[in-house]
C-alpha positions, 0 to 999 in steps of 0.5 A: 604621240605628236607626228611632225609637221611637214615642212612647207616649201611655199615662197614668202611672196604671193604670186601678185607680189612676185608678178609686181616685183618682176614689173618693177625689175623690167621697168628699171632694165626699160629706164637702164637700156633707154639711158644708153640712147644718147646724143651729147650735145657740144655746149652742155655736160647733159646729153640728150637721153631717152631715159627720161621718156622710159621714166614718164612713161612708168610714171603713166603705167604703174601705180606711183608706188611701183614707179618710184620703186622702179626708179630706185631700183634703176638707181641701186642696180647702177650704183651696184655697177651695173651698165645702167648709167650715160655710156660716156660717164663714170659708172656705179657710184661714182656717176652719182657723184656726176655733175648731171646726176640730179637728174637722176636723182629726180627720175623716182619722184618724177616717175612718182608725180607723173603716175599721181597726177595721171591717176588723180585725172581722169586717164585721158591722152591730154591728162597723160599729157599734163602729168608727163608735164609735170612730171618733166619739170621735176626732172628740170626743176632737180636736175638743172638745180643740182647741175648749177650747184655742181659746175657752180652755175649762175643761174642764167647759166644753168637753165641755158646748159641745163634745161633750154637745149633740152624742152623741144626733145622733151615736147616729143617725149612727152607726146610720145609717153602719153600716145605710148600710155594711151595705147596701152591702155586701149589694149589692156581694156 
């Protein structure tokens, strides 16, 4: 006679894929809470935000997979309503349709490009410079491209509400993430 065999209870997922999933939720919550410290500037619909600084430093933390999935996590948890989004800009969807949504559009590859290019040198604070660099001229590069397409912007226009107010606050961030990353790296090893 066959005995039946006990059900098992184990979860699909290793434990590494739940400790990844759970890195790739606090990143996008990190890009979520940094997104609400704004300063609006008068001239221009973008704010001054921190969430570019949270989605550089993922770039120089995670592995390019799990940045880029961090920020299309942040992406989908906004769009589902929660409060991840500008505070003074329509929440869940309808802030993707936003003026100043390719910005956030550009957070996963920007995040993406970052992490790659850090990876590909040699993890150094001057490579952690240069991939946030790069990483902050896609966020530039897609962002003020689809504001001008938006508020339909010349392109003088567009490069002076939507990427001149914006590059000494983007030197600090840059300097900031990769002394963040560098730390962090010091610690870890």
């Amino acid at each position: 006679m066959n005995t039946p065999k006990p059900m098992t209870t184990a979860l699909p997922i290793s434990t590494s894929g739940i400790k990844n999933i759970s890195i790739v939720i606090a990143a996008s919550v990190l890009v979520g809470l940094s997104a609400h410290i704004i300063l609006p500037l008068p001239f221009t619909p973008v704010p001054i935000s921190m969430a570019p600084f949270a989605v550089l430093l993922i770039g120089l933390v995670l592995t390019p997979r799990m940045a880029a999935t961090a920020l299309l996590a942040y992406l989908a948890e906004g769009a589902a309503g929660l409060p991840f989004f500008a505070p003074n800009a329509p929440g869940g969807l309808a802030h993707l349709v936003w003026p100043t949504a390719g910005y956030l559009f550009a957070f996963p590859l920007a995040a993406y490009i970052t992490a790659k290019v850090y990876r590909r040198l040699n993890r150094s604070f001057f490579a952690a410079i240069l991939a946030t660099t790069v990483g902050s001229v896609v966020l530039f590069a897609i962002g003020a491209t689809l504001l001008g397409f938006a508020l339909h912007l010349g392109v003088q226009t567009t490069i002076a509400a939507g990427v001149l107010p914006f590059l000494l606050g983007d030197a600090i961030k840059i300097l900031a993430a990769a002394s963040a990353a560098t730390a962090w790296k010091r610690i870890r090893n």
